[in-house]
TIMIPA-108465 format. One line per 8 residues: number of its first residue (from 1); their letters; for each residue x, y, z of C-alpha. Coordinates in steps of 0.02 Angstrom, whole numbers, plus 50000, padded with zeros to 5 digits. Example, Ala and Ser with C-alpha at 12.3 -4.5 7.8 and 13.67 -1.06 7.14 Angstrom:
BEGIN
1) AS) 50615/49775/50390  50684/49947/50357
***
This chain:
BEGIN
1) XXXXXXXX) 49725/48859/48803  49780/48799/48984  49956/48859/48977  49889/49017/48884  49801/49047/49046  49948/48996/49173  50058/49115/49095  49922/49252/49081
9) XXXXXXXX) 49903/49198/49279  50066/49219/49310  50102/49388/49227  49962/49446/49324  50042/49366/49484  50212/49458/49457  50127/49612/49434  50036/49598/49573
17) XXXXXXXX) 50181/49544/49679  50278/49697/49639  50160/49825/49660  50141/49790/49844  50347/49775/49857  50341/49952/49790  50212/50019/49913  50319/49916/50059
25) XXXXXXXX) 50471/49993/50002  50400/50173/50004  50314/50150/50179  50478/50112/50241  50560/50238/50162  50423/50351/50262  50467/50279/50422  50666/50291/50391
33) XXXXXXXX) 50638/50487/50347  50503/50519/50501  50638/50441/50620  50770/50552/50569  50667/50683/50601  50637/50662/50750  50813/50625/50790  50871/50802/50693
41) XXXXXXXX) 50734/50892/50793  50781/50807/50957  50980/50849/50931  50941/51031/50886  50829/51068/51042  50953/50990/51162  51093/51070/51073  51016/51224/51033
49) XXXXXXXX) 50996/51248/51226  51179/51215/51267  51236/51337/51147  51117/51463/51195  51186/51459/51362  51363/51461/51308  51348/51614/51209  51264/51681/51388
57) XXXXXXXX) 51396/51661/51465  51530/51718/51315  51387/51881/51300  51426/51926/51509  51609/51888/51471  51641/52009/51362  51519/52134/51427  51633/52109/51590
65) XXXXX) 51787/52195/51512  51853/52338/51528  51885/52433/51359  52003/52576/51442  52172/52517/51465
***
């Protein structure tokens, strides 16, 4: 009857154990893919800006020439 119950106990333990390993595992997950985010979103602004100015510049460029010859 004892060791009836330590197992039962200790099923319930495992269970118990992974069930919060899962819910760790998928809040970090969370984190990972909010950071990255933020990153991607970061990268594009600053990078969006640079290349917005270089096609500018590329735009007066070519506007510049002279098509007759």
């Amino acid at each position: 009857m004892l060791l009836k119950q330590y197992v039962s106990f200790q099923v319930w333990l495992a269970t118990q154990k992974n069930s919060k390993n899962k819910g760790q595992s998928l809040a970090e997950y969370g984190l990972v893919l909010a950071l990255i985010a933020v990153v991607c979103i970061a990268a594009l602004t600053t990078l969006g800006n640079s290349i917005s100015g270089m096609l500018e510049g590329l735009g007066s460029t070519i506007g510049g020439v002279s098509t007759s010859g």
